[in-house]
C-alpha positions as CSV (number, residue, x, y, z in Angstrom):
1,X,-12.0,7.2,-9.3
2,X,-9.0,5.5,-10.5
3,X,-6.6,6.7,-8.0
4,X,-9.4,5.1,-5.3
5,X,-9.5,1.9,-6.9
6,X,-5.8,1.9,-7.0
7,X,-5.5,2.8,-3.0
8,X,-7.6,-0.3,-2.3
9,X,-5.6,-3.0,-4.3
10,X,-2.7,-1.3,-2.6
11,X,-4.3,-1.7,1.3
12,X,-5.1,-5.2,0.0
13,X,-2.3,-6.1,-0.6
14,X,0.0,-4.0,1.7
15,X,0.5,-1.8,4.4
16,X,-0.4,1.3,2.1
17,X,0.5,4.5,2.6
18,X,-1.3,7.4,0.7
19,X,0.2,10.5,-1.1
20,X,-2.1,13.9,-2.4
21,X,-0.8,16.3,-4.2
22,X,-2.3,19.8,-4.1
23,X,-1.5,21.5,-7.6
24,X,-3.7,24.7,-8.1
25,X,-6.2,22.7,-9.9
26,X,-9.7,23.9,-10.4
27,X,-11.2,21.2,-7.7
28,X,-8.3,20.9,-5.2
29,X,-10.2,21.3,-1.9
30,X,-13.0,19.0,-3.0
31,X,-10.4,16.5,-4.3
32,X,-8.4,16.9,-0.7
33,X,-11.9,16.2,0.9
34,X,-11.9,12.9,-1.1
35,X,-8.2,11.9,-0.4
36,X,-9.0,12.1,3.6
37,X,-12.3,10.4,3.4
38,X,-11.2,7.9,1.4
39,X,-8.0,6.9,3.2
40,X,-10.2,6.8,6.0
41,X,-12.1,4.6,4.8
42,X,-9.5,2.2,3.9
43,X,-7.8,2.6,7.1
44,X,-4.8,3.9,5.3
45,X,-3.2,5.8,8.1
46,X,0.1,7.0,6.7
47,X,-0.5,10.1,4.5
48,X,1.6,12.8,2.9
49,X,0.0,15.6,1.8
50,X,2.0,18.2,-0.2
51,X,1.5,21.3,-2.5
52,X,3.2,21.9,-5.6
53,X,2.7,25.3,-6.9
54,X,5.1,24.9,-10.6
55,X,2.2,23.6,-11.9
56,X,0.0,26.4,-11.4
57,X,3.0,28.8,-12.7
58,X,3.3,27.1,-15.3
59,X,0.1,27.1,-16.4
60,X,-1.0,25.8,-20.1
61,X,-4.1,23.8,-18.9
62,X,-7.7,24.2,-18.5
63,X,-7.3,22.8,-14.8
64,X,-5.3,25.1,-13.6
65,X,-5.6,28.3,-15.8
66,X,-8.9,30.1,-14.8
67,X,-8.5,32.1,-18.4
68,X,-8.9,28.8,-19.9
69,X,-12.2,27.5,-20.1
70,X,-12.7,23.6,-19.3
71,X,-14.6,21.5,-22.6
72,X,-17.5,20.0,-22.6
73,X,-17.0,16.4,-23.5
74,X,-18.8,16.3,-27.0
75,X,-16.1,19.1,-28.0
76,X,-13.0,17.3,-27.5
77,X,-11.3,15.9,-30.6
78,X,-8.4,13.7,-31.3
79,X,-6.2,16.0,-30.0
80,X,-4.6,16.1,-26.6
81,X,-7.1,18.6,-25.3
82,X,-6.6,22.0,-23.0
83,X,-7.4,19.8,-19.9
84,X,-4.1,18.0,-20.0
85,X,-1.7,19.7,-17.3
86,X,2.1,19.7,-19.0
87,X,4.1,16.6,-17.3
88,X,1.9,16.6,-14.0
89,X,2.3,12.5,-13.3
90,X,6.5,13.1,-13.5
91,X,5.5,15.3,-10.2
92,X,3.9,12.9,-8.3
93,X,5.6,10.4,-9.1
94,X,9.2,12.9,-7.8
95,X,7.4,13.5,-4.8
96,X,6.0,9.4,-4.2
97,X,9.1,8.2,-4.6
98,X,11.4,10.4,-2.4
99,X,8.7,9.2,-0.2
100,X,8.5,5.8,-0.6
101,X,12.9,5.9,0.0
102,X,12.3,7.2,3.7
103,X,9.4,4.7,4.2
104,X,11.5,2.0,3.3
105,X,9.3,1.1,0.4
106,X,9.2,-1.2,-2.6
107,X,6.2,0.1,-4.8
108,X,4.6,3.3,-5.9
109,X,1.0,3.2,-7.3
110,X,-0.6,5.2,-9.2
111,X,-3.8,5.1,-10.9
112,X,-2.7,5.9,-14.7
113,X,-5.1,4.6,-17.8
114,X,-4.9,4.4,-21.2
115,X,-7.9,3.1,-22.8
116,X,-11.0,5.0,-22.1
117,X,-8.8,8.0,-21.0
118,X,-8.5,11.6,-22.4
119,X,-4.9,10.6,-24.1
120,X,-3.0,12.4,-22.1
121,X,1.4,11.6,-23.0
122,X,1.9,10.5,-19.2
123,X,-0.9,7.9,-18.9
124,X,0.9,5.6,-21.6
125,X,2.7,2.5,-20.8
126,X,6.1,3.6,-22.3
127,X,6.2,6.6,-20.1
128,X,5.9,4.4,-16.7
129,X,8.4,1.7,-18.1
130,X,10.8,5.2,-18.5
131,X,10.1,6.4,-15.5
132,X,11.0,3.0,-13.7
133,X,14.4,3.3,-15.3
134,X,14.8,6.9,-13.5
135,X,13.8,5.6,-10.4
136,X,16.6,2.9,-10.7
137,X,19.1,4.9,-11.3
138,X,18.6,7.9,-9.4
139,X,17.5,6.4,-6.3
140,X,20.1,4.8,-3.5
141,X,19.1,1.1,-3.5
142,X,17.3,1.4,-6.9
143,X,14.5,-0.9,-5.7
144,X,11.3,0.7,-6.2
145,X,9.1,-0.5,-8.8
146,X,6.2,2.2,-10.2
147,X,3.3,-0.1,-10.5
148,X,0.4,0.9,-13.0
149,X,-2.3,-2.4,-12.3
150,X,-5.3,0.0,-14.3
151,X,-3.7,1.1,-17.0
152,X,-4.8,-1.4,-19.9
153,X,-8.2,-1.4,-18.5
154,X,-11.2,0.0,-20.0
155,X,-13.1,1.9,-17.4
156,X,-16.1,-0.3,-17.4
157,X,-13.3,-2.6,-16.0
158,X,-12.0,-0.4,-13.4
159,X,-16.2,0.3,-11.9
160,X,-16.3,-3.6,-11.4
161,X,-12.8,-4.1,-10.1
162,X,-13.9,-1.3,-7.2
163,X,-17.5,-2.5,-6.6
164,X,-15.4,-6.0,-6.3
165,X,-12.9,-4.3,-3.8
166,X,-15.4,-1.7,-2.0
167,X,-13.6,0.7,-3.4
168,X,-15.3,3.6,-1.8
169,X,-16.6,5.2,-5.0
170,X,-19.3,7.6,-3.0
171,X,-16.3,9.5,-1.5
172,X,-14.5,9.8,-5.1
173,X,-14.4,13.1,-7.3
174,X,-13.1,13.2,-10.8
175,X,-15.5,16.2,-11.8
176,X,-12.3,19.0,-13.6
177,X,-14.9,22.1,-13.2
178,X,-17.0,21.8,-10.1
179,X,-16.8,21.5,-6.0
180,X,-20.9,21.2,-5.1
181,X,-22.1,18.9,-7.6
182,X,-20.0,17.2,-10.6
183,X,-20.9,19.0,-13.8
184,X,-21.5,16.0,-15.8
185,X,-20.5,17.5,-19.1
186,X,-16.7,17.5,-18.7
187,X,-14.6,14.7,-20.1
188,X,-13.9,13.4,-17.4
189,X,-17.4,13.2,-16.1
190,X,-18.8,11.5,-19.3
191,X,-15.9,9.3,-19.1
192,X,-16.8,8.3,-15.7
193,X,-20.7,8.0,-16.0
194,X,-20.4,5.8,-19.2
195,X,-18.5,3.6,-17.2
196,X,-21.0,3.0,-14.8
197,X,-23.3,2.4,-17.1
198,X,-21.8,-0.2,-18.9
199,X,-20.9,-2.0,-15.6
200,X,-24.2,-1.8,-15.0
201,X,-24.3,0.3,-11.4
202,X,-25.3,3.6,-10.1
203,X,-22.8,6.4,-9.8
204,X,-23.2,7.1,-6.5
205,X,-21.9,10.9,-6.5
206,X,-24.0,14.1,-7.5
207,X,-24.2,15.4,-10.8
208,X,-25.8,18.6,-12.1
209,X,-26.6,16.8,-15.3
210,X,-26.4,13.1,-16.2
């Protein structure tokens, strides 16, 4: 949901061009189905899509380790919780910004949030403000900005910001269990349906359970 809100400030605002990332995770087909749909949609016609398979290696998360059970909502505590996969943004942002060097350029964007969000380490401000100090050093002209415009928002914020944009929210998934219908009970859904609700607008995707 984020991450399509993001894609339409960016075709706004610019000639976009969209990158997907294909990690092991739980939901990866259904999530590719969204990337295409929605870049469609947007008329974003210049599209990398890549796999990364360290991630799934690696393991350590509830996305992308099938022995590790995903949480319902109600059960996740203060804590950073099992669905957090270790130091996934730093590899789409390696991959987005080799990228964005052949393309010529300026900005990366990516959808990160910190209020409202599961508190996951690379969704904080300090990490992106980091990371654009790695980018300017380790790339050749050191020009391209990382660009975060969600990430102080609440999510209520982000639902009217997209219905404001025509985000195209019908083709978005953020469901970390389920391919056929979101399961409504993971954090992410309940993070995602309260935010609707307090906009005020329908969800417009399926659920199992509201």
């Amino acid at each position: 949901m984020d991450s399509c809100v993001c894609a339409a400030l960016a075709a706004r605002d610019y000639e976009a061009a969209a990158v997907h990332v294909s990690y092991g995770q739980r939901t990866e087909e259904r999530e590719r189905q969204s990337f295409l749909a929605i870049c469609q949609r947007l008329k974003i016609h210049d599209r990398l899509m890549v796999r990364n398979e360290a991630l799934r290696q690696v393991g350590g998360s509830a996305l992308t380790d099938e022995s590790i059970d995903v949480p319902e909502a109600e059960s996740v505590g203060q804590s950073i919780p099992v669905t957090y996969v270790p130091f996934r943004n730093a590899h789409f942002l390696a991959a987005a910004v080799s990228w964005a060097e052949v393309l010529g350029a300026e900005r990366v964007y990516i959808g990160a949030v910190e209020p409202d969000s599961s508190g996951y380490p690379d969704c904080r401000p300090a990490y992106y403000r980091a990371f654009n100090e790695v980018v300017k050093a380790g790339t050749k002209d050191g020009q391209i900005e990382i660009v975060t415009p969600l990430i102080a928002m609440h999510k209520a914020e982000i639902v009217r910001l997209g219905l404001e944009l025509g985000a195209p929210f019908d083709l978005t998934w953020s469901c970390y269990s389920r391919e056929d219908q979101a399961c409504g009970v993971c954090d992410s859904c309940v993070l995602r349906l309260r935010a609707f609700q307090s906009a005020g607008a329908q969800d417009p995707i399926p659920y199992a359970a509201r």
